[in-house]
N, C-alpha and C positions, 0 to 999 in steps of 0.2 A: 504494500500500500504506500501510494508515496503521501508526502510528507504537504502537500497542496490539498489533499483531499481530507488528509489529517485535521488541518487548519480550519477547512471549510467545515467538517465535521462536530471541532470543537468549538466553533463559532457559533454552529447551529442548538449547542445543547448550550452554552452559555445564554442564549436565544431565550429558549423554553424556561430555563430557569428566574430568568426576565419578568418572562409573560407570566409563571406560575405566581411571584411574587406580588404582581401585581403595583399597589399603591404602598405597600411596603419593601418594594425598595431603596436602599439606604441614599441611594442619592436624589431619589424622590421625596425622603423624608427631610434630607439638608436643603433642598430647595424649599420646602412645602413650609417647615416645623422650624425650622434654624435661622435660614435667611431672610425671613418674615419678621424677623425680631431688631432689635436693637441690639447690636453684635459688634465687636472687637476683632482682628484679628491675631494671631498668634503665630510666631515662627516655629514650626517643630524641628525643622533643618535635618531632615532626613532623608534619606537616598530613596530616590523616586522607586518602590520595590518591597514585595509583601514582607515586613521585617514579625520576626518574633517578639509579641510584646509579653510583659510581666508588669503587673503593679505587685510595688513594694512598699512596706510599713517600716521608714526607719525614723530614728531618734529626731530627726527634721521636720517629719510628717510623711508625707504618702507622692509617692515619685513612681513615672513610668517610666520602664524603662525599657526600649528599642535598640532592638541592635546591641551596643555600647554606649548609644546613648543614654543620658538619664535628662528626664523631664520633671521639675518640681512644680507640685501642685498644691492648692490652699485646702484639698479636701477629698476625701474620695467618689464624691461624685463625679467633681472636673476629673479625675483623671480617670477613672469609666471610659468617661466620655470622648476623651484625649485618645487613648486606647485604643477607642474603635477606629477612628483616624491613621493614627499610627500604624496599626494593623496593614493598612492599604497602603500606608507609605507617601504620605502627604508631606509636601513641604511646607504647607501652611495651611490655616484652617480658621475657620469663624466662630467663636465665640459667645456666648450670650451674654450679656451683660447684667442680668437679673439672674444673679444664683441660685434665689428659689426653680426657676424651667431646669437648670441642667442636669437634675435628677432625675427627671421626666422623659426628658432627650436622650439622656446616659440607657437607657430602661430601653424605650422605643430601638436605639441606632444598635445597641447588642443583640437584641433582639430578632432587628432584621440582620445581621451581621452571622448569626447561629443559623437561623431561617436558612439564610441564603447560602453556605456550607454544608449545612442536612441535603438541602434539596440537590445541589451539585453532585455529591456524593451516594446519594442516591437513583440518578441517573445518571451516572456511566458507574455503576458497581461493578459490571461486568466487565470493563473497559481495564485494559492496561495503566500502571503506575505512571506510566507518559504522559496517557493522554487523557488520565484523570487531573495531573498537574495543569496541563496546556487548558482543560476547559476552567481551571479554577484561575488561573493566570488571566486568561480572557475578559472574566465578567471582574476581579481585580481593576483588573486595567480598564474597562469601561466604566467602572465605579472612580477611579480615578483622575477619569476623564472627565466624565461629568461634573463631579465635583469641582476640578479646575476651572470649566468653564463657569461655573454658576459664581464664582468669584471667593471671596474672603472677606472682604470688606475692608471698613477703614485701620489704623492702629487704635481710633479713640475713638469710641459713639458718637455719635449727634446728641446734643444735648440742646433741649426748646430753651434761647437764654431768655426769653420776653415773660419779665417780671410785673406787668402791668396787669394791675387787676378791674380796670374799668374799662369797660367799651368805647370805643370814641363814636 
């Protein structure tokens, strides 16, 4: 089998696992649930590339950490949330700026982020270690994509400065 039909092949299941998910897909959900808010940007400065994350509990507080990187965060819901990101290998990423939402979000983006791993691996079970890698690499890389385009937004909210309290 050559290696064009392979492509075509795991394109087509990363496809289906698309469509199964629906409106729960995670970059459906950054568009829809995230970028609808008042949001922050963030540097994660990581290699464009599905990295191995861990959140850690040390004497500092609660840090992910990717690759070799380590990311420090104010709490473990940001880094949940951080995490799912990281996962897919972001360079940067949007923020909410009400920290009550990001445990909501953190909840929701895992969620579809497990979803969307069951489901891959459950259609191509049958399939080679290849080319079960190449369909998950796929829908990665389309999640990665999407997300870049939908943006990150500013380093600092918008904030309403108009302190006037009477109508004119």
């Amino acid at each position: 089998m050559s290696t064009t039909v392979n492509k075509k092949t795991a394109f087509s299941c990363a496809n289906e696992v698309k469509i199964k998910l629906g409106n729960n897909w995670l970059a459906d959900i950054y568009k829809e649930k995230v970028r609808s808010l008042r949001t922050r940007s963030l540097v994660l400065g990581l290699p464009e590339k599905e990295q191995n994350v861990e959140i850690m509990h040390t004497l500092l507080g609660v840090e992910v950490k990717a690759g070799r990187k380590r990311i420090s965060c104010p709490d473990l819901a940001t880094a949940r949330y951080l995490a799912v990101f990281a996962r897919i290998g972001l360079t940067n990423v949007a923020v909410p700026y009400e920290i009550n939402r990001i445990s909501f979000l953190a909840d929701e983006l895992e969620s579809s982020w497990h979803r969307m791993i069951l489901l891959a691996s459950e259609s191509v079970a049958d399939a080679s270690d290849s080319f079960q890698k190449k369909v998950r690499k796929s829908l990665i890389d389309d999640l990665r994509r999407e997300i870049n385009e939908e943006g990150y937004g500013p380093a600092v909210p918008q904030f309403n400065q108009n302190t006037k309290q009477r109508k004119s």
